[in-house]
Every structure is written in C-alpha cells, then in structure tokens.
C-alpha positions in Angstrom: -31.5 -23.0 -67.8 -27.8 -23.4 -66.2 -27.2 -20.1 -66.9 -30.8 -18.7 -65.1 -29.1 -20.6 -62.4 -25.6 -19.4 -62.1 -26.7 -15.5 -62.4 -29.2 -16.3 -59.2 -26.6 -17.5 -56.8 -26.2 -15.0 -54.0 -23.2 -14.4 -52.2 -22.0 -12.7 -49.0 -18.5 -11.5 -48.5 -17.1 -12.9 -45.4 -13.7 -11.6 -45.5 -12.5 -8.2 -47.2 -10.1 -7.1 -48.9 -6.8 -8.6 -48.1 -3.5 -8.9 -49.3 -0.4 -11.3 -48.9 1.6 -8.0 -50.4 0.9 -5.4 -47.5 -1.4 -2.9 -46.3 -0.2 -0.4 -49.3 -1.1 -3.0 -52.5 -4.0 -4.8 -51.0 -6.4 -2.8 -53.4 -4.0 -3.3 -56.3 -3.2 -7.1 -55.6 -6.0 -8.3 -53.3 -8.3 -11.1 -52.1 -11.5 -11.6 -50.8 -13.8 -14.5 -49.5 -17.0 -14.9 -50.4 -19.9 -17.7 -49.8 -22.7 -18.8 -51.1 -25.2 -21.7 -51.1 -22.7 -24.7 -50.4 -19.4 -22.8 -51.1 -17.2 -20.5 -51.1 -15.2 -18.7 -53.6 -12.0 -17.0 -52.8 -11.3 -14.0 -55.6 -7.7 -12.9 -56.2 -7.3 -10.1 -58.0 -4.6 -7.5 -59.6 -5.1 -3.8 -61.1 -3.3 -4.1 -64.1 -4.3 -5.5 -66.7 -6.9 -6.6 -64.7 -6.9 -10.1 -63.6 -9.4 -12.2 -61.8 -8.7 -15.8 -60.4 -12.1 -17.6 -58.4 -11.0 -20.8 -56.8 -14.4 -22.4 -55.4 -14.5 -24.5 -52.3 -17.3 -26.7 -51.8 -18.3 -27.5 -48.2 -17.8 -31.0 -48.4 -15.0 -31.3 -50.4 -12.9 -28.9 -47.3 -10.7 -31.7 -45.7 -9.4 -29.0 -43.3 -8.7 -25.2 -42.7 -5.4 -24.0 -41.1 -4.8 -21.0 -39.3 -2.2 -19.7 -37.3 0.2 -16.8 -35.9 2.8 -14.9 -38.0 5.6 -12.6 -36.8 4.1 -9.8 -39.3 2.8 -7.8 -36.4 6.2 -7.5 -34.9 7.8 -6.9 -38.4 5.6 -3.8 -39.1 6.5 -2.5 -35.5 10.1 -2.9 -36.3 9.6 -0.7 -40.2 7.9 1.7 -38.2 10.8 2.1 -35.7 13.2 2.1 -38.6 11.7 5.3 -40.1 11.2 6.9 -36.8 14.7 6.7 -36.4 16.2 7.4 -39.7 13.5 10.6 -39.9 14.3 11.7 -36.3 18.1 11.3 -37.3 17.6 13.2 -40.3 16.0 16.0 -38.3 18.8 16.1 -35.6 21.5 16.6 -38.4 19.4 19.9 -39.3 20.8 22.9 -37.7 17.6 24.8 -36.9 16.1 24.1 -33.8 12.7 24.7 -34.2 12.2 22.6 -37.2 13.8 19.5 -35.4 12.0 20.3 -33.0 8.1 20.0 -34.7 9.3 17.6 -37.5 10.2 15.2 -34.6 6.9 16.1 -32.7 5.2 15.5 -35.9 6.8 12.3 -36.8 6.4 10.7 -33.2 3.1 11.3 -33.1 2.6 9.7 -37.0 4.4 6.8 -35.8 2.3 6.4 -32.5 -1.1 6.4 -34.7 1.0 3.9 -36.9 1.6 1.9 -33.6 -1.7 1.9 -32.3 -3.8 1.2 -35.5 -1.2 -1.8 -35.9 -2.1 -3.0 -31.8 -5.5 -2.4 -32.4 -5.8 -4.4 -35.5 -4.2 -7.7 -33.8 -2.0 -10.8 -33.7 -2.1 -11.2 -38.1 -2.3 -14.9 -39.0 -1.8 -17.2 -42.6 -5.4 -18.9 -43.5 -5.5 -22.0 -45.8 -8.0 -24.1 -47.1 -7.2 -27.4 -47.8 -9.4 -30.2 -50.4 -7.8 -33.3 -51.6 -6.4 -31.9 -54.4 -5.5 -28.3 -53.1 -3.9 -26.1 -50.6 -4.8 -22.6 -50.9 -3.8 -19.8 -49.0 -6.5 -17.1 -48.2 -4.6 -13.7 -47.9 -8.4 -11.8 -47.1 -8.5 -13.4 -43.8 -5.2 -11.8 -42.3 -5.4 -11.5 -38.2 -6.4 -14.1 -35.9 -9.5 -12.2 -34.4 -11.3 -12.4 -38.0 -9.9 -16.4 -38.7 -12.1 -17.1 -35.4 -14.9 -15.0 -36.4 -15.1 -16.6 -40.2 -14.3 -20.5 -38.6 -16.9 -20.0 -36.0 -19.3 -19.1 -39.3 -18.3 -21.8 -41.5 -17.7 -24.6 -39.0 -21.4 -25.3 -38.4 -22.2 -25.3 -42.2 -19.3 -27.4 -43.1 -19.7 -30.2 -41.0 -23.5 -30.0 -41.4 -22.6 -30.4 -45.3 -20.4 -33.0 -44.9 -22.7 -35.2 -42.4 -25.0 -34.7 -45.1 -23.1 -36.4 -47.7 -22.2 -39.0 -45.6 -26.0 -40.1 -45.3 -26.2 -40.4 -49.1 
C-alpha cells in the first residue's frame, strides 16, 4: 500500500536545471526543484558515476527561504572581457591584416551575444531553504527574476500549510 502511494505522487518542476558550478557543468553537476503535494524535493545530481541526492522540504517544516544578489553577473562580464582581450591581442600580434581584421570582427561579435544573453538573463542570486535542522542551498534557482517568480508560487502554499498545522 505505501508503495501504491509513493509511485502516485505527482510532481512539477519549478526550477530547471541549475548549477552552483557554471553555465558549462550545469548538465553534468546540476539541480533542480521540484514540488509536489505538501513538498518539495530539491534533486542534485552528477554525470559520473551517476549520483542522485533528493533532500525533501515539507511545507510546514520551511522556517524560512533566503534569497539574495551575487556579484556573478559582473564576474562573467569581466571573463568575457578577459578573452576578448587576450584573443584580440593574439590577433594584433599576427601579421596579416585581413585575418586580424575578421578574427576580431568575429570575436567581438561572439562576445557581444555572450554580453547580451548574460544582460538578458539578469541580476543571478544564492536561494536557501532553511528547516530547523537544515540549511540548504538551491543552485536551480540562480537569478533573482526566477527566486521571485518560485516565492511568489510557494509563499501562498506554505503559509497556508503552516496555518494549517497550527489549527491541529
């Protein structure tokens, strides 16, 4: 019977893949958020050997979620200036012209659509979810835009939950 009743729990992924490793290893290393009736479960992963860890969170057990602004949005414009330059400077120390000349067109270009995608992707953010007996950071929520969008979900059903319990 317990087990007819573990396998009909549905879940909805509220928050994608993420990763506290960067943009490159997020579908090596990742994290996701998922919830379902009462919960959530947050599911870190790695590629190899594969390696799954759920940490469930049930609504009234959340004492608090904490969110706020990183610097990573200004670090990743800084590593994309750093290999505009160094590829730009690598080009100018080539003698023909013409091949300076597009390589640099090419690469300014690459590193405006790296700059954009980075603008357009916002302020990133560090998401935790604290119960009495743990802290646990949720790399799948990563910018502040989507930490507002996921507390604006749970908020409602977590202090509806916990009102709830308190009747009991």
């Amino acid at each position: 019977m317990a087990d007819k009743d573990a396998d009909s729990i549905q879940y909805t992924r509220i928050a994608g893949i993420g990763s506290r490793y960067g943009f490159f290893l997020r579908y090596i290393i990742g994290n996701q958020l998922f919830m379902g009736a009462g919960h959530l479960v947050s599911v870190t992963y790695t590629g190899m050997p594969m390696y799954e860890k759920y940490v469930r969170f049930y609504f009234n057990d959340i004492i608090s979620i904490v969110y706020g602004p990183t610097a990573r949005q200004g670090v990743y414009y800084g590593i994309i200036a750093f290999f505009w330059i160094s590829i730009m400077l690598i080009f100018a120390l080539i003698e023909y012209r013409p091949l300076f000349l597009w390589g640099g067109a090419i690469c300014t270009i690459l590193a405006l659509v790296l700059c954009v995608i980075n603008y357009t992707k916002g302020e990133r953010c560090r998401f935790f979810i604290r119960t009495a007996v743990q802290d646990v950071e949720i790399p799948a929520i990563g910018t502040m835009h989507q930490a507002r969008d996921v507390m604006a979900l749970l908020a409602p059903m977590i202090q509806d939950a916990q009102q709830k319990s308190r009747r009991i």
